[in-house]
VMD Tcl script that builds the backbone (N, CA, C; Angstrom):
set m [mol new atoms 243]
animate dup $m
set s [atomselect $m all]
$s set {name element resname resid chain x y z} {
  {N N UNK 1 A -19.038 -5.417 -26.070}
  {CA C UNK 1 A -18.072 -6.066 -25.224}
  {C C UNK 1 A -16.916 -5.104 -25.015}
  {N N UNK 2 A -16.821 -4.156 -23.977}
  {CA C UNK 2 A -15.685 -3.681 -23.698}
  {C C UNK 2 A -14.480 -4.038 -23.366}
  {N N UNK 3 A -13.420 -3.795 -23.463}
  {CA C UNK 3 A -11.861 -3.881 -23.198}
  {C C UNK 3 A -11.729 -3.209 -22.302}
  {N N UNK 4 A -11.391 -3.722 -21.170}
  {CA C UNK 4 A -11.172 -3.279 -19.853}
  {C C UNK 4 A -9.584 -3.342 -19.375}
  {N N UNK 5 A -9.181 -4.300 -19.949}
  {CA C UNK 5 A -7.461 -4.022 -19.778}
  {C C UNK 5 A -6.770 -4.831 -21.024}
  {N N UNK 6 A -5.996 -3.651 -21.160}
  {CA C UNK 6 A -4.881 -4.088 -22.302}
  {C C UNK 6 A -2.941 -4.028 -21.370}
  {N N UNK 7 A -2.637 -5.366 -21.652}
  {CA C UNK 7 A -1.368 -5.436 -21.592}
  {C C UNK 7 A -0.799 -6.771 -21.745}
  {N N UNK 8 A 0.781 -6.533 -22.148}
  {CA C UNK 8 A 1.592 -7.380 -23.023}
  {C C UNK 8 A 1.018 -8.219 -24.254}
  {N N UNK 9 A -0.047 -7.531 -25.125}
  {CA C UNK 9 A -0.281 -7.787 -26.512}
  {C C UNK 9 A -1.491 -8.389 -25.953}
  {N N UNK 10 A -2.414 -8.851 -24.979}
  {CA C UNK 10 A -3.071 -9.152 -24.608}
  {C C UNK 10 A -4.711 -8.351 -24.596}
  {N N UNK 11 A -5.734 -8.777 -24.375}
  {CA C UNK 11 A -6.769 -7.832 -24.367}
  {C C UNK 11 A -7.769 -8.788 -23.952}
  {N N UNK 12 A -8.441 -7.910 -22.299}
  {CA C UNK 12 A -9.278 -8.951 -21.730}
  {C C UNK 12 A -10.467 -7.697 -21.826}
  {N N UNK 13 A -11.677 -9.164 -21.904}
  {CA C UNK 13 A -12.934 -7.861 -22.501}
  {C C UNK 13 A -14.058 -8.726 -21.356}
  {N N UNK 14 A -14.946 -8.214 -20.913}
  {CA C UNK 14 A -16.485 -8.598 -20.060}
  {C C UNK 14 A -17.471 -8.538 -21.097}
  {N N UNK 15 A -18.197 -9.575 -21.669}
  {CA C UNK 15 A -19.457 -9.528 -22.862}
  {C C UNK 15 A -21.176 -8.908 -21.923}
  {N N UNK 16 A -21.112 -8.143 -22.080}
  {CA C UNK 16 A -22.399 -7.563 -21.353}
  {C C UNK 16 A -23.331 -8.494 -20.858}
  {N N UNK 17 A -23.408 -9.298 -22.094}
  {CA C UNK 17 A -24.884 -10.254 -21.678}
  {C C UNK 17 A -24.310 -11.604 -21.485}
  {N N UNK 18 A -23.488 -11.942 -21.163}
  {CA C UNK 18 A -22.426 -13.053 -20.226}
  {C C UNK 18 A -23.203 -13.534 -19.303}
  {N N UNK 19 A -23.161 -14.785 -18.901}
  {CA C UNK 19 A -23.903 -15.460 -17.727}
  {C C UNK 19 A -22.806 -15.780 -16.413}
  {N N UNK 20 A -23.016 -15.726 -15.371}
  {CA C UNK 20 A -22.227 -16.244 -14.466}
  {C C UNK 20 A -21.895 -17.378 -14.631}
  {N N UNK 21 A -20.972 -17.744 -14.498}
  {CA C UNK 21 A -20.203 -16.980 -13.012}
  {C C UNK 21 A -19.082 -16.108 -13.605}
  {N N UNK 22 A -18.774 -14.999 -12.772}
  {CA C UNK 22 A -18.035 -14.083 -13.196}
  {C C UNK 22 A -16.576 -14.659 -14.334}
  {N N UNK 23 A -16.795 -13.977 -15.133}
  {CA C UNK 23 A -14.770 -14.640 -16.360}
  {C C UNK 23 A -15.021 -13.432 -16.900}
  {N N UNK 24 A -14.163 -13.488 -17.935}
  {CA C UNK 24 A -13.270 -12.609 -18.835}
  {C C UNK 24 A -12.989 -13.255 -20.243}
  {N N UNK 25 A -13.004 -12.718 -21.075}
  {CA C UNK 25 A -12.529 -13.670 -22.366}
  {C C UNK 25 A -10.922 -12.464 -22.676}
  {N N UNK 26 A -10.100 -13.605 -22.762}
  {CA C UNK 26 A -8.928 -13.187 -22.871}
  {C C UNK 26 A -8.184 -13.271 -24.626}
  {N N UNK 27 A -7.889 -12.350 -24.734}
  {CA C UNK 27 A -7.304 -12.188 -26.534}
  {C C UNK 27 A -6.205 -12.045 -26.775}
  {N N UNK 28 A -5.705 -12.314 -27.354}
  {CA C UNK 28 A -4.077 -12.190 -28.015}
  {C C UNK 28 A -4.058 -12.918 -29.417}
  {N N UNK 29 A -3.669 -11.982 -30.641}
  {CA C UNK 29 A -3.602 -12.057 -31.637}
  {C C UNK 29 A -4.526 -13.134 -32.514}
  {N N UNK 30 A -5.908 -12.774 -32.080}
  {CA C UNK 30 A -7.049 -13.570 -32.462}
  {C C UNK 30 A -7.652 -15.064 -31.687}
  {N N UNK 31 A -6.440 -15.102 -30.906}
  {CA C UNK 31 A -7.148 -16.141 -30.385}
  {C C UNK 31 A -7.488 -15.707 -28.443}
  {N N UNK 32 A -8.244 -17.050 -28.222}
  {CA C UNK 32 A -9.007 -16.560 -26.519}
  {C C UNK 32 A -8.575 -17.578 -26.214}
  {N N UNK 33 A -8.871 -17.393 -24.985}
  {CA C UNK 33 A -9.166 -17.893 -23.238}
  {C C UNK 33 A -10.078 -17.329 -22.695}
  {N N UNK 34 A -11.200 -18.378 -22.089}
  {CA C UNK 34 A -12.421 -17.514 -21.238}
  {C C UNK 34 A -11.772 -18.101 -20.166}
  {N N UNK 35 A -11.561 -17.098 -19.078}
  {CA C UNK 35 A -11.227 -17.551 -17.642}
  {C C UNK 35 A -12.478 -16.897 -16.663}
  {N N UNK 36 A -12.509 -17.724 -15.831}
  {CA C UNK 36 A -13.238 -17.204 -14.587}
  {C C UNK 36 A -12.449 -16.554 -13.461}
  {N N UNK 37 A -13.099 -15.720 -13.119}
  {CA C UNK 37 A -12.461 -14.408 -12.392}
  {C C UNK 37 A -11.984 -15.153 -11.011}
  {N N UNK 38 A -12.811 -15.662 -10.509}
  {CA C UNK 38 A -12.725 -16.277 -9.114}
  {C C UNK 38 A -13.448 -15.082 -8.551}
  {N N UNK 39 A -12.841 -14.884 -6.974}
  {CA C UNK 39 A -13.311 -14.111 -5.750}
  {C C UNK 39 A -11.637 -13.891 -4.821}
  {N N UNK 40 A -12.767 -13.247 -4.159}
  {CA C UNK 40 A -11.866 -13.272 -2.742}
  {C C UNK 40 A -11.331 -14.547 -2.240}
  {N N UNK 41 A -11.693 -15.729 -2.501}
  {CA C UNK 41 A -11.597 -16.830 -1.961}
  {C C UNK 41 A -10.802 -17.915 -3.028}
  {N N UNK 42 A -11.608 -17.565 -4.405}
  {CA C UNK 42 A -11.273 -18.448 -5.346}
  {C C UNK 42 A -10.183 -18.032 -6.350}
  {N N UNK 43 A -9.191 -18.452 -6.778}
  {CA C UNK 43 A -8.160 -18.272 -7.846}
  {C C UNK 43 A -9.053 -18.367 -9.216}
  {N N UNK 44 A -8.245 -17.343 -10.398}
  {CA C UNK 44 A -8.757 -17.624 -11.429}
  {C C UNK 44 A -8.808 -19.331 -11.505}
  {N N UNK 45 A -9.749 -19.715 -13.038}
  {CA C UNK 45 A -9.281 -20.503 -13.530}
  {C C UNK 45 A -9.796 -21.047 -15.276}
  {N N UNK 46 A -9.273 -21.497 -15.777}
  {CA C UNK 46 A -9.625 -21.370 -17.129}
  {C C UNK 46 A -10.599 -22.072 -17.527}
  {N N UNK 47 A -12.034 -21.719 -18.373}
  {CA C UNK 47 A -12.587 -22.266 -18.141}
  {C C UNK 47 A -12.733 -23.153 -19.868}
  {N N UNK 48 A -11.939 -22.599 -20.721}
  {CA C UNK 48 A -11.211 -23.284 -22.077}
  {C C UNK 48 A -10.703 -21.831 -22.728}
  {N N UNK 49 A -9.681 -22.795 -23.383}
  {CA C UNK 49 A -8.590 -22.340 -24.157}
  {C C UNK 49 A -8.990 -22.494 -26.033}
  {N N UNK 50 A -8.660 -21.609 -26.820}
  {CA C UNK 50 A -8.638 -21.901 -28.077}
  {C C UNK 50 A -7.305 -22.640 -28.190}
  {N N UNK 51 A -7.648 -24.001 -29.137}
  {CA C UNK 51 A -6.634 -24.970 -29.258}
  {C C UNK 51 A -5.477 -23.782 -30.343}
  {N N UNK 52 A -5.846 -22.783 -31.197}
  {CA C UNK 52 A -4.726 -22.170 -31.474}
  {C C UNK 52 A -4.050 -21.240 -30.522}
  {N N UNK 53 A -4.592 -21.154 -29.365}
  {CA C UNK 53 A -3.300 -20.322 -28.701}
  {C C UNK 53 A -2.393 -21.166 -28.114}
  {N N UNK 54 A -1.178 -20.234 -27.823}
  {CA C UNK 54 A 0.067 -21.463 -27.116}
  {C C UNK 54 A 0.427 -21.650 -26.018}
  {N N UNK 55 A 0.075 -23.088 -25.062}
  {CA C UNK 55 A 0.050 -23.569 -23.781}
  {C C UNK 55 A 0.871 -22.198 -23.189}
  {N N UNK 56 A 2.341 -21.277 -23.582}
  {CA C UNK 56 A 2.786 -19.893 -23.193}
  {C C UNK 56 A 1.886 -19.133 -22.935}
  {N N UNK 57 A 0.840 -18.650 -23.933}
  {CA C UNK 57 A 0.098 -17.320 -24.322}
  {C C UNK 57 A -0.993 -17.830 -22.877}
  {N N UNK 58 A -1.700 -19.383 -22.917}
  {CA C UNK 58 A -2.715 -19.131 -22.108}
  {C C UNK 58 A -2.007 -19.603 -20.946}
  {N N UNK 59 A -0.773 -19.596 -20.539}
  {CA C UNK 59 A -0.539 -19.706 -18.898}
  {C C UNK 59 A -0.324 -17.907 -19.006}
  {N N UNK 60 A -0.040 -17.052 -19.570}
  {CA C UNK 60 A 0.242 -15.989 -18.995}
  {C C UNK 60 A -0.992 -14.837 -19.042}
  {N N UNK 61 A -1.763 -15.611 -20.258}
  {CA C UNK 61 A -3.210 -15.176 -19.681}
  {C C UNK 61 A -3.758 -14.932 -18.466}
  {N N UNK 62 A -3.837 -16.581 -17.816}
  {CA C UNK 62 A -4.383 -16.489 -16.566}
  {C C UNK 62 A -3.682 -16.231 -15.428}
  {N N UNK 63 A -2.244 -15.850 -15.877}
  {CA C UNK 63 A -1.716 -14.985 -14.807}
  {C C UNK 63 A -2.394 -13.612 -14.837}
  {N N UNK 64 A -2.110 -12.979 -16.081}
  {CA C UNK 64 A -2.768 -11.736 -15.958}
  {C C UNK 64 A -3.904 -11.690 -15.098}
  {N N UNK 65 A -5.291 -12.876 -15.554}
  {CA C UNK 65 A -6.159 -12.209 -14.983}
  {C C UNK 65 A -6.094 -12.607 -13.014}
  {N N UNK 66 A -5.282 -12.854 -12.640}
  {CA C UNK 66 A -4.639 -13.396 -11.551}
  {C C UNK 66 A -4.269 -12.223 -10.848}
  {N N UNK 67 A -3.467 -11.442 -11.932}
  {CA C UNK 67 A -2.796 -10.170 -11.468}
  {C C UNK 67 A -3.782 -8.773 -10.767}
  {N N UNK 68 A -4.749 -9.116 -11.937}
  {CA C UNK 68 A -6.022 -8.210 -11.887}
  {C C UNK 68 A -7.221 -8.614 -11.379}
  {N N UNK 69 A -7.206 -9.697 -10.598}
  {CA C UNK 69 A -8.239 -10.085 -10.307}
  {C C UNK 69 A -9.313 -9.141 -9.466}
  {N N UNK 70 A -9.025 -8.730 -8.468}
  {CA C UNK 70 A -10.052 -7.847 -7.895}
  {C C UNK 70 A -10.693 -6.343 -8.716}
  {N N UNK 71 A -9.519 -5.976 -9.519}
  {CA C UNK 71 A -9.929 -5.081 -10.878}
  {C C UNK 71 A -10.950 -5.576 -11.271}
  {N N UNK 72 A -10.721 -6.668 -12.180}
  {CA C UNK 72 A -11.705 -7.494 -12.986}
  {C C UNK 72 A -12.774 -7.813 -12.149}
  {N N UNK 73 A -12.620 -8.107 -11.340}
  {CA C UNK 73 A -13.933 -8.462 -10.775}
  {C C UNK 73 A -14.745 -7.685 -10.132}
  {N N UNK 74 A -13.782 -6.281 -9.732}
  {CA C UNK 74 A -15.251 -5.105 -9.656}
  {C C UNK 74 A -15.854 -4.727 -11.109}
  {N N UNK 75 A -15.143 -4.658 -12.102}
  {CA C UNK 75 A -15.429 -4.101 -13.371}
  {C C UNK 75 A -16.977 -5.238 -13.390}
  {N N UNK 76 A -16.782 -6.629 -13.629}
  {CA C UNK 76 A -17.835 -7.458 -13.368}
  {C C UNK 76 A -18.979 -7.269 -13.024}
  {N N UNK 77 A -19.203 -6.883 -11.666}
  {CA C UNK 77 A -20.289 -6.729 -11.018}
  {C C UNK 77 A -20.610 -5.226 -11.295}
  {N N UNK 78 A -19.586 -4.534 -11.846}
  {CA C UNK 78 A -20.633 -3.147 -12.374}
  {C C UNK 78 A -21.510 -3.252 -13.268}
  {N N UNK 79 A -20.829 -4.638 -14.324}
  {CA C UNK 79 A -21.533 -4.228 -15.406}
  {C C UNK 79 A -22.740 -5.553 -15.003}
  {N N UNK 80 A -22.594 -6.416 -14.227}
  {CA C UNK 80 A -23.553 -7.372 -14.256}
  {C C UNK 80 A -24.334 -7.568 -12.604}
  {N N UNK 81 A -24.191 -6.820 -12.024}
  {CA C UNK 81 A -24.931 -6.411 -10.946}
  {C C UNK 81 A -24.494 -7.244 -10.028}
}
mol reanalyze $m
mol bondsrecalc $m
mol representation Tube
mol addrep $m
């Protein structure tokens, strides 16, 4: 599972053998968020939260992957065709 972007203590990784639809599992200090990437069309959106991270940590999660979305989502389809 690579780490494809690190920022603000954060760390979003793509699991190779992941099923669609395109997400991200999002990390910060042990705990996740799997979000879905969306598209061109679609906004991220979360698809669950670990009850230990904090309603803070996972709204700025899915900003991040918001921020990066078209990043993330070519990284995606490189690794999953």
């Amino acid at each position: 599972m690579p780490t494809i972007l690190r920022k603000g203590g954060f760390e979003v990784r793509i699991y190779l053998n992941d099923d669609i639809p395109a997400h991200v599992h999002v990390f910060k200090g042990g705990k996740e968020a799997k979000i879905n990437i969306g598209d061109e069309n679609l906004p991220p959106e979360w698809v669950w939260v670990s009850p230990a991270m904090s309603d803070k940590d996972a709204v700025k999660a899915l900003q991040l992957v918001a921020d990066h979305q078209l990043e993330l989502l070519k990284k995606w389809r490189e690794y999953h065709g």
